[in-house]
N, C-alpha and C positions, 0 to 999 in steps of 0.2 A: 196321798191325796193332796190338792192342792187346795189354796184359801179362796180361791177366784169363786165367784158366784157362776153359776153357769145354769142355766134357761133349758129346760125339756120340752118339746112337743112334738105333737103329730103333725107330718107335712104329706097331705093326701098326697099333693104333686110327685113329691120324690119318694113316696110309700115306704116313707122311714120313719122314725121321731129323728129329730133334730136336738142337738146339746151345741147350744151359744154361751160364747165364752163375752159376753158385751165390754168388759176390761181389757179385753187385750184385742185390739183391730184385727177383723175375717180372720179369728179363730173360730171354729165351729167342726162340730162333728157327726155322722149319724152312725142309725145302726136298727136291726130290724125289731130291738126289746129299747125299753129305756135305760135297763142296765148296760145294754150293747154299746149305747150311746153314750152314756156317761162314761164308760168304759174307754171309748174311743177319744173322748174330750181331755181326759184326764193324758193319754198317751198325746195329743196336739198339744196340747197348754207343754208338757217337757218340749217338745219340736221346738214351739215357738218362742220359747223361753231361749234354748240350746241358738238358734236360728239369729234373736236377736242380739245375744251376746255375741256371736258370733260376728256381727255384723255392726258391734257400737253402739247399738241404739239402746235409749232408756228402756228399761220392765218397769213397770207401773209397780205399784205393791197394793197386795190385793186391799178392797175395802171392804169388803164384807156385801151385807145387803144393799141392790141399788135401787130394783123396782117394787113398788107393791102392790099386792093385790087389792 
């Protein structure tokens, strides 16, 4: 499991929930449950992690909580 915050919801439009990763730029995931989703974020957040080392670029470290309710 990763420390990144990451955001659930429902997107009528694409009839999925949605898992936004907001620390780490256009990570995002869906999937047809919320666990499918979270499921799916958790497998992107490695991609983009593996993707930007791959590529030089900084990874952020996670910070914990950003938005509130």
């Amino acid at each position: 499991m990763s420390k990144y915050e990451i955001i659930l919801y429902w997107s009528a439009e694409d009839n999925a929930f949605i898992a936004e990763v907001p620390e780490l730029a256009g990570c995002m995931a869906d999937g047809e449950s919320r666990m499918d989703a979270l499921r799916n974020a958790e497998v992107v957040i490695a991609e983009w992690i593996e993707t930007a080392k791959a590529l030089g670029r900084e990874i952020p470290a996670p910070r914990g909580r950003l938005r509130y309710a």
